[in-house]
C-alpha positions as a Markdown table, in Angstrom:
| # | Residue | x | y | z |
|---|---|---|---|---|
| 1 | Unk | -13.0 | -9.3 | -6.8 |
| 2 | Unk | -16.8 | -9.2 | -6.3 |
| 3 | Unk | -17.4 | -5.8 | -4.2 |
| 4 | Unk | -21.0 | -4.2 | -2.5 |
| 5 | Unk | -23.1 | -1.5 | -3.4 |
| 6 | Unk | -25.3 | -0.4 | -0.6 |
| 7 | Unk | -28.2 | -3.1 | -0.9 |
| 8 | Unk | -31.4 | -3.5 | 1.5 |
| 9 | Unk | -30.3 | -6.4 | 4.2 |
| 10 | Unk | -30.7 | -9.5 | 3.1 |
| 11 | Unk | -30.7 | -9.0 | -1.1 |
| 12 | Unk | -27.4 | -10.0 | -2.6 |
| 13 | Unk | -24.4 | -8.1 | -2.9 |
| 14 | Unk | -24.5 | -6.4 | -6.3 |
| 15 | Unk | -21.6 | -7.1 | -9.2 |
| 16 | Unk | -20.0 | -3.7 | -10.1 |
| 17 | Unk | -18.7 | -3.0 | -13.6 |
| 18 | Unk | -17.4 | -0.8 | -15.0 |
| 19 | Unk | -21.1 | 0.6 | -16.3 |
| 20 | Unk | -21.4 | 1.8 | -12.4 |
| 21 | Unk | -18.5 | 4.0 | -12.9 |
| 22 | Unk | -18.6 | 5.7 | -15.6 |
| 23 | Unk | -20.5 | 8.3 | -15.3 |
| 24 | Unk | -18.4 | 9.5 | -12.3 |
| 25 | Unk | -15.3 | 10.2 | -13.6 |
| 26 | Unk | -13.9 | 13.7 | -12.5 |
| 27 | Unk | -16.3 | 13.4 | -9.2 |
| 28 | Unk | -15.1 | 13.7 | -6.0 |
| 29 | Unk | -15.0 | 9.9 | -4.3 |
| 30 | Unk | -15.7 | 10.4 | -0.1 |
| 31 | Unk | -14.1 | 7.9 | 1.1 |
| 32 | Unk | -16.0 | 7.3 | 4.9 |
| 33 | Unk | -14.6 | 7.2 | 8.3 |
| 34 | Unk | -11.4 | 9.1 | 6.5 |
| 35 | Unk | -10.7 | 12.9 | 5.5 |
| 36 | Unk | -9.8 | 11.3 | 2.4 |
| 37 | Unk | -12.2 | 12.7 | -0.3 |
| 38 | Unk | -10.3 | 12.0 | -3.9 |
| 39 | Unk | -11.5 | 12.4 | -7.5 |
| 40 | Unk | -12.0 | 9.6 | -9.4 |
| 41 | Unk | -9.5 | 10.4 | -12.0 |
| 42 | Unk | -9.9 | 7.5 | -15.1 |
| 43 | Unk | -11.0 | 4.4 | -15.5 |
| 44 | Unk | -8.4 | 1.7 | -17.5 |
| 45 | Unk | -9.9 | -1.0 | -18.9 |
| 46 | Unk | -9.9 | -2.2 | -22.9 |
| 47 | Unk | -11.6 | -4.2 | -25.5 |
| 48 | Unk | -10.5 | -7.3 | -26.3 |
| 49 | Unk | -12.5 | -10.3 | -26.4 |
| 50 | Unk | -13.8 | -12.3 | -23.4 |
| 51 | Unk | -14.7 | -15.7 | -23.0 |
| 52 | Unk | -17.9 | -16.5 | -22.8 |
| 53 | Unk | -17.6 | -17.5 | -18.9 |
| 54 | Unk | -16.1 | -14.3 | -18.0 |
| 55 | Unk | -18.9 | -12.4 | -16.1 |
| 56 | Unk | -18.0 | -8.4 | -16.2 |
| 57 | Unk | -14.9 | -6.7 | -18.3 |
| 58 | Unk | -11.5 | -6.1 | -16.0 |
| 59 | Unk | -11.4 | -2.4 | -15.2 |
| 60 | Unk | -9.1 | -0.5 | -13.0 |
| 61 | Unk | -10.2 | 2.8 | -11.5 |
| 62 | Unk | -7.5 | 5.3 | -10.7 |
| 63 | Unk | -7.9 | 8.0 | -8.0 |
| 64 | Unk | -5.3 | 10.9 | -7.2 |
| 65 | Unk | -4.7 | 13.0 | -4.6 |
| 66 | Unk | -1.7 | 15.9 | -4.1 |
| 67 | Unk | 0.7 | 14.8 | -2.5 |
| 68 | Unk | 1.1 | 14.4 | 0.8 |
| 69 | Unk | 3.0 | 13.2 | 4.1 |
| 70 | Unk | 0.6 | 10.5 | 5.1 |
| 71 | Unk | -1.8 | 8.8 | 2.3 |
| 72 | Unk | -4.9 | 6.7 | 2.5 |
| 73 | Unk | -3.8 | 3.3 | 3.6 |
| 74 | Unk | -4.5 | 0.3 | 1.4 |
| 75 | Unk | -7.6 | -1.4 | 2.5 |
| 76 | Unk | -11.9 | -2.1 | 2.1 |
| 77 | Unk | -13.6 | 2.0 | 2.0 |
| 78 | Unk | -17.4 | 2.8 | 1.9 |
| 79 | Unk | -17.2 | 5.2 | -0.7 |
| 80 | Unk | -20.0 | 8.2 | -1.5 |
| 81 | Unk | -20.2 | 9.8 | -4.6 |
| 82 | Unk | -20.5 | 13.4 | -5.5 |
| 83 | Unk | -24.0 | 13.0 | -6.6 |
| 84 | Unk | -24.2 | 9.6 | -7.0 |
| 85 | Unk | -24.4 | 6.0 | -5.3 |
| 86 | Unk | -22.1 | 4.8 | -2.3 |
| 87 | Unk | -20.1 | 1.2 | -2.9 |
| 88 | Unk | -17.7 | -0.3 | -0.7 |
| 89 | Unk | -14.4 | -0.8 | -3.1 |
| 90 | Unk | -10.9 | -1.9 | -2.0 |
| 91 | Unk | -8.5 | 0.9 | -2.7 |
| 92 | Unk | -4.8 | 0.7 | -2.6 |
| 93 | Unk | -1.6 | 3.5 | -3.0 |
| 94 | Unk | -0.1 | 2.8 | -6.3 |
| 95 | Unk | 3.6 | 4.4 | -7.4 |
| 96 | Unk | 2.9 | 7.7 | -9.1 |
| 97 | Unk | 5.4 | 9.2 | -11.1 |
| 98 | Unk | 4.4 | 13.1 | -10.8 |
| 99 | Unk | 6.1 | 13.8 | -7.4 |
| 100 | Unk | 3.2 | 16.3 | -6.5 |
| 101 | Unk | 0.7 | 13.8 | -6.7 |
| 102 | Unk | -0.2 | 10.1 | -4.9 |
| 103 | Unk | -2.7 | 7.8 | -7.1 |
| 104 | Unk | -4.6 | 5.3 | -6.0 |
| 105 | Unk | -6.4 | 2.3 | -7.5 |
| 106 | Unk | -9.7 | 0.0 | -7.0 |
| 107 | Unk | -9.0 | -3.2 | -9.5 |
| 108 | Unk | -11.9 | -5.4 | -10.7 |
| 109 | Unk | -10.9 | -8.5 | -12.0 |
């Protein structure tokens, strides 16, 4: 899924890897129009080769919130940053295990 990072009108959308994110694991992700504001909790991904065509490395990055009664629904967010960039990333409610929490996740395939 290719996905935006804020970008003057008219220059192409940019392609986010992984490299974007990294540096903002454990931040606080503000996910606009929402009350949602979630910490970006890991980032899954590993190291096998890729074929040559293959443009960026799959990654997955997880997000978790406590638990609640309503959660953030599955769909395309403008996300800020704590200290960083905003990107808009497609985020969807996962199963999570720990009953105190709800995960999220933003795949990029």
């Amino acid at each position: 899924m290719r996905l935006q990072a804020d970008v003057p009108t008219g220059a192409p959308p940019e392609f986010l890897l992984i490299e974007h994110f990294l540096p903002h694991v454990g931040k606080a992700f503000r996910f606009q129009d929402t009350a949602y504001v979630l910490p970006l909790l890991t980032i899954v991904s590993d190291d096998r080769p890729l074929p040559e065509r293959v443009k960026r490395r799959p990654f997955t990055l997880i997000f978790r919130d406590a638990r609640q009664r309503e959660w953030l629904a599955e769909g395309s967010y403008r996300c800020s940053i704590e200290d960083g960039p905003t990107y808009s990333i497609y985020v969807a409610p996962i199963q999570t295990l720990e009953p105190e929490f709800q995960d999220y996740q933003a795949v990029f395939n």
